[in-house]
C-alpha positions in Angstrom: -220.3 52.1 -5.8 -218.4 51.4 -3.0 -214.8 50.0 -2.9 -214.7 47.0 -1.1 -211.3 45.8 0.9 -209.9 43.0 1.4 -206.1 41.9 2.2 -204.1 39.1 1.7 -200.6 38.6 1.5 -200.4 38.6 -2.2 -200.5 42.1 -2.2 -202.8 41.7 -5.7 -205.2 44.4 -6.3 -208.4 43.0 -8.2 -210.5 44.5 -9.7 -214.3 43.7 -10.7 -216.5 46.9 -12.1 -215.7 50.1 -9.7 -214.6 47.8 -7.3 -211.1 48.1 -5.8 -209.5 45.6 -3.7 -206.5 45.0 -1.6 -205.7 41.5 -0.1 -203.7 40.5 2.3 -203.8 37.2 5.1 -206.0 37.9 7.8 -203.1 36.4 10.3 -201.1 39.9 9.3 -201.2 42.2 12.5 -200.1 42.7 15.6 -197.6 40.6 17.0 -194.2 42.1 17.8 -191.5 42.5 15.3 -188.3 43.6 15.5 -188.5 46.8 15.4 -191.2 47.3 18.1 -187.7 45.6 19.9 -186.0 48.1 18.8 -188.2 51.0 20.6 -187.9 49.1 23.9 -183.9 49.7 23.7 -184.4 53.3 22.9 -182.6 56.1 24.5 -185.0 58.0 26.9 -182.5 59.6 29.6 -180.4 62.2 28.2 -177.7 61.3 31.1 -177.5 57.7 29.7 -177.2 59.1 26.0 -174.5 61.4 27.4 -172.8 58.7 28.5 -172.9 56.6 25.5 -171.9 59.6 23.8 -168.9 60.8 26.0 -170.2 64.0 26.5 -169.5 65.7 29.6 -172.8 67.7 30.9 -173.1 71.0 33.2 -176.8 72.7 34.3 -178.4 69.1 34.8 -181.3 70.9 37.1 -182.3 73.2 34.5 -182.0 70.0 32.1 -183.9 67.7 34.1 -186.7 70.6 34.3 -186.8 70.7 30.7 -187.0 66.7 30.3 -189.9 66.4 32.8 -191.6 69.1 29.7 -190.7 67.5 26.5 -189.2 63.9 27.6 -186.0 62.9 25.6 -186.4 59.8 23.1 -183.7 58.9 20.6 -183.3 55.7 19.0 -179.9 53.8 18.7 -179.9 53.2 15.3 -179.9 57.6 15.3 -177.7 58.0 18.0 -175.0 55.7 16.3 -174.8 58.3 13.6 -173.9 61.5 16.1 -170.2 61.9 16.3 -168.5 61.2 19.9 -167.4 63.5 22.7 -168.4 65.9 19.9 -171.7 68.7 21.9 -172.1 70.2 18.3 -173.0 67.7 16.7 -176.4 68.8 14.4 -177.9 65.4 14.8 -177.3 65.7 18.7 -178.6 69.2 18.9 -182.0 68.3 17.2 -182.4 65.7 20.4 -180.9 67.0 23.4 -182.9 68.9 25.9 -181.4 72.1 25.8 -181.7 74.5 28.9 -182.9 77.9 26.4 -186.1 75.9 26.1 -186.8 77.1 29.7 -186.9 80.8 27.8 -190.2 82.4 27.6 -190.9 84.5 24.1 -193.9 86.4 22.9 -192.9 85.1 19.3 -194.0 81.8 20.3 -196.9 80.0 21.1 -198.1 76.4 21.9 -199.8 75.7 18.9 -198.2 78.3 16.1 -200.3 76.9 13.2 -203.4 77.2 14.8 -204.7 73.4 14.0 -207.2 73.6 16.8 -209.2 76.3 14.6 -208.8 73.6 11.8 -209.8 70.3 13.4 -213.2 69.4 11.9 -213.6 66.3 14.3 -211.5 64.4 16.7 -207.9 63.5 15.1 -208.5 65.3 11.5 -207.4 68.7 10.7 -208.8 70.1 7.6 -206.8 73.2 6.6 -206.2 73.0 2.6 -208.4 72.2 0.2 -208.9 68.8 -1.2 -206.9 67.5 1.4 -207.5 66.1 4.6 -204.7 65.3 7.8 -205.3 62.6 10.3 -203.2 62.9 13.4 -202.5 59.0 13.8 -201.2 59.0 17.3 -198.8 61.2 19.3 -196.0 58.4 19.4 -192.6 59.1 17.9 -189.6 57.2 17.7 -187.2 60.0 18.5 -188.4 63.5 20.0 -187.1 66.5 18.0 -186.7 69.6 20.0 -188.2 72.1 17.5 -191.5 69.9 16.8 -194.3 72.5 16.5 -196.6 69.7 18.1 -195.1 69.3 21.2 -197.9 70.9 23.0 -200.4 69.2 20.8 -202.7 68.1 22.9 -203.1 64.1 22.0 -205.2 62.7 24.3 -207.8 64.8 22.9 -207.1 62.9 19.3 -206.8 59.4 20.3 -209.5 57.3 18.4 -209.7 53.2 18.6 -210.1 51.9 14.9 -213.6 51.7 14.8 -213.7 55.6 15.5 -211.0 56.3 12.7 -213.5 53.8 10.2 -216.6 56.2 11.0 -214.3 59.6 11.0 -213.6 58.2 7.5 -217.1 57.2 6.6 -217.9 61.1 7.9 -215.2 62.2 5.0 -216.8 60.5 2.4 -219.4 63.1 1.3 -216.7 65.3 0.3 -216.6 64.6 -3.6 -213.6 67.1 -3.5 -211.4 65.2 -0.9 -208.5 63.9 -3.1 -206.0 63.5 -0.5 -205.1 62.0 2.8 -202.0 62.7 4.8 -201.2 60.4 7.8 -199.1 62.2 10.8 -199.0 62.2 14.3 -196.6 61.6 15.7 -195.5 59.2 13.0 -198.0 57.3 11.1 -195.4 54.4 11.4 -195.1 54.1 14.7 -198.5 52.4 14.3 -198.1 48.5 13.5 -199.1 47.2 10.3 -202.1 45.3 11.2 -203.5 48.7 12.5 -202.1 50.4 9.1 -203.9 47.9 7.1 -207.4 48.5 8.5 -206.7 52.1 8.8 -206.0 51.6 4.7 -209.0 49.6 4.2 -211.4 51.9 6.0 -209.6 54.7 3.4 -211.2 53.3 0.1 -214.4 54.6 1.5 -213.2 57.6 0.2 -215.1 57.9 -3.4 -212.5 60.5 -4.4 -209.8 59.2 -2.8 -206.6 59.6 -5.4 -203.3 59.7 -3.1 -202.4 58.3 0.5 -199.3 60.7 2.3 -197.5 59.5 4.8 -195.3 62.0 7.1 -192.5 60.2 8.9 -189.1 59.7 10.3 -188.8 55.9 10.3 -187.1 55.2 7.6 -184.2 57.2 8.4 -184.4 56.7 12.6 -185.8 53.0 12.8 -184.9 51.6 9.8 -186.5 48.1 10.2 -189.7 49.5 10.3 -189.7 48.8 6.8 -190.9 45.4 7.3 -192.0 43.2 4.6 -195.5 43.5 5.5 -195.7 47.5 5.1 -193.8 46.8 2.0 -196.6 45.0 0.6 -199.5 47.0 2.2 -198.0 50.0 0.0 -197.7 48.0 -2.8 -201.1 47.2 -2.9 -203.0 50.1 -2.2 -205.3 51.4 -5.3 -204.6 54.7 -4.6 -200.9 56.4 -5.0 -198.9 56.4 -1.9 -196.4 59.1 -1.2 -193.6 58.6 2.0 -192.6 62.2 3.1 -189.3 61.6 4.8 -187.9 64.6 7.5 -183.9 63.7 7.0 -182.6 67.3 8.0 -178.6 66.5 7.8 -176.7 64.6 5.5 -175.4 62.7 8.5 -178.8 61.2 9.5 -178.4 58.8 5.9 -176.4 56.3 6.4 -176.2 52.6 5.0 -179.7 51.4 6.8 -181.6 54.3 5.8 -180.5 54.2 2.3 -181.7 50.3 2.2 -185.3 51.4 3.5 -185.5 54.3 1.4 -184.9 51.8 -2.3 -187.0 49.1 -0.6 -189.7 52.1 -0.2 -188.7 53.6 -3.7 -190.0 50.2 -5.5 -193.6 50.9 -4.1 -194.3 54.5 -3.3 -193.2 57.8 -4.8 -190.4 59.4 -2.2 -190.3 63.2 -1.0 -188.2 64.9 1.9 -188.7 67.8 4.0 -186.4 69.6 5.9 -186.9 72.1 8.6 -183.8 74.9 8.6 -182.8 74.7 12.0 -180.3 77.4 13.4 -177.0 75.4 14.5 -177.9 72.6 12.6 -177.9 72.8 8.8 -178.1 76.8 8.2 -175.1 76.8 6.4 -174.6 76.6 2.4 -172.2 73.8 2.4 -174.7 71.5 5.2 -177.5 72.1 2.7 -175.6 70.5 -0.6 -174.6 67.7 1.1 -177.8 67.0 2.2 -179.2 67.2 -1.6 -176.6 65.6 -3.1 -177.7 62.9 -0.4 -180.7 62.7 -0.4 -180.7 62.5 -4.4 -178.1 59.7 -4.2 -180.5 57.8 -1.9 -183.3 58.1 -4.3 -185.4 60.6 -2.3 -186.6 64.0 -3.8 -186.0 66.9 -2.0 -189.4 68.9 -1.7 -189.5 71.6 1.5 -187.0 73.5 3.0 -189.1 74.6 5.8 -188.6 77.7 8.1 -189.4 76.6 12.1 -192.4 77.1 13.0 -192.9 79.4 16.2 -193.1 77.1 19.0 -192.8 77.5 22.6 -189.4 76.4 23.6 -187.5 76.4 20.2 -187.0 79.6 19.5 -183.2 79.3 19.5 -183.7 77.3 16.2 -185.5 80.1 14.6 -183.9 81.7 11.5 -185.0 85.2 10.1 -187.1 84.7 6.3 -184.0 87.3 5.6 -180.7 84.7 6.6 -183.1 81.9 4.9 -183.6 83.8 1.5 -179.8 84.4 1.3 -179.2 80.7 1.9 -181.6 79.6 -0.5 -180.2 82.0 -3.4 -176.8 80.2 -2.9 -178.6 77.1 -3.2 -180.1 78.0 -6.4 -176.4 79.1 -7.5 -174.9 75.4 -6.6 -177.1 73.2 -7.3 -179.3 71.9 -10.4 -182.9 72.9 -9.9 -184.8 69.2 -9.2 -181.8 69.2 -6.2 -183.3 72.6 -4.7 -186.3 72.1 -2.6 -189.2 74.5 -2.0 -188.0 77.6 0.5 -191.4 77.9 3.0 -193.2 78.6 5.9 -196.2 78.1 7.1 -198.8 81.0 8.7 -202.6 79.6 9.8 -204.0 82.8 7.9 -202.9 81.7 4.3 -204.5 78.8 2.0 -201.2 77.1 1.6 -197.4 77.0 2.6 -196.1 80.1 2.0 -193.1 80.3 -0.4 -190.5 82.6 0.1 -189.2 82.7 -3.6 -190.9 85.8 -4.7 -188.4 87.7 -2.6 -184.8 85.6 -4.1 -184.9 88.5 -7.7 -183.0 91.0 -5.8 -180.5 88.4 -4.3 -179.9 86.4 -7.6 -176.9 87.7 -9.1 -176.4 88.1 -12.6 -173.3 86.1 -14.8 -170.7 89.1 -15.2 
């Protein structure tokens, strides 16, 4: 039987037979909020975040040349967090347009995992089993310099909501598809009136057991966690999982830790990290940032290698540095505070650990 939607704010889920329903008021949508404010007042001229930032600049042709690629976008709430007069900064440097993404390598590519091979239909890429990914929209709220979808091409992907209701209706002959992860972009940077259909269409989905959502909002844009999302989550049937991407311990603050426990009450809450040369490589950086996350009631979950983009090579780190890292990890930290060492190649079935290889670099008690 089907699962019929509807949504109302209650948030109630009812239930009659197989039935599964979500209800919410029908006046719950698209009006502006706050934080749709909040992305108007954004930083999107790396001379004006300079400036706020008391940074002096040098090579601002080469700069501008690599803004008109990969424009800059930072919000204020994440640019209050980067220390002052400080070019070092790791919260700065996963922002500002540096000139060395102007370097051409042959270890890089425009799309390094290959998610054209794997796109089934317009806006879902189907790479793992059981599991389905629906790139949401190509917005962001703040541009990191070593995303591997910067080149992604977007306009290719973007569907109204009656094409996202009959990509789903396509889906829901798979009796194996368990799983859908929502990315972009970020999921979030759609509204929640868009969100909520997009979650109604999903109980088409016979199989449908969790709902993942890949984003950055809680920790850049705090007040996207609005009330109304908050309830949306609360009432879906199905398990919803947030993936934050928090990379430094500096990125949590007092806002982000307030949308995080507001989040914590309704969903189940995992971080990834990317290792970024420059930013976090070191053992101390990577504590901190587990001791922080863990304090903010966020699990961490990946420890991700870069993926091979064009014009982020300089935050690549060899599987070599990264294994040492991680076996000082394991020696500093309990082991629910150590997340999952990977990368990610287009020719496996999963995320490839790099674990196996830590035996020879654990040391022994003496």
């Amino acid at each position: 039987m089907s699962k019929a939607v509807q949504i109302q704010d209650a948030g109630s889920i009812k239930a009659s037979g197989e039935a599964r329903i979500i209800t919410r008021n029908v006046a719950f949508g698209d009006a502006p909020t706050g934080w749709q404010d909040s992305l108007k007042d954004m930083f999107t001229s790396y001379r004006e975040l300079a400036a706020y930032l008391e940074l002096p600049l040098t090579h601002f042709s080469e700069l501008d040349a690599v803004a008109r690629q990969f424009p800059l976008r930072v919000t204020r709430a994440f640019a209050s967090r980067i220390r002052p007069g400080d070019p070092d900064d790791p919260l700065l440097r996963q922002v500002l347009p540096d000139i060395r993404e102007l370097q051409v390598s042959a270890a890089t590519t425009t799309d390094p995992l290959a998610e054209g091979a794997f796109t089934t239909q317009a806006g879902v890429v189907q790479k793992y089993r059981h599991r389905a990914l629906f790139i949401l929209t190509g917005a962001c709220a703040i541009h990191c310099r070593y995303c591997f979808r910067r080149h992604f091409p977007y306009e290719q992907h973007r569907q109204s909501r009656q094409a996202w209701s009959e990509r789903i209706a396509s889906l829901a002959a798979d009796p194996e598809l368990e799983e859908i992860i929502l990315s972009g972009g970020d999921p979030l940077m759609l509204d929640d009136g868009a969100l909520a259909s997009l979650f109604e269409a999903l109980q088409k989905l016979p199989a449908l057991r969790r709902i993942r959502l890949h984003t950055r909002m809680p920790s850049v844009l705090p007040d996207r966690i609005t009330p109304q999302l908050l309830e949306l989550l609360r009432a879906c049937p199905q398990k919803v999982i947030v993936v934050n991407h928090i990379n430094h311990a500096n990125e949590i603050d007092d806002a982000v830790i307030t949308a995080n426990g507001q989040l914590r009450e309704v969903c189940t809450l995992l971080n990834q990290t990317v290792l970024l040369k420059g930013v976090n490589n070191t053992l101390r950086m990577q504590i901190d940032l587990s001791q922080a996350l863990f304090d903010a009631g966020i699990l961490p979950y990946y420890l991700h290698l870069p993926d091979a983009v064009d014009a982020a090579g300089h935050f690549m780190i060899s599987p070599e540095s990264a294994s040492e890292l991680y076996a000082e990890m394991l020696a500093n930290l309990p082991g629910y505070l150590v997340p999952r060492l990977v990368y990610e190649d287009p020719g496996f079935i999963s995320k490839v650990p790099l674990q196996p290889a830590l035996a020879s670099l654990t040391r022994k008690h003496v």
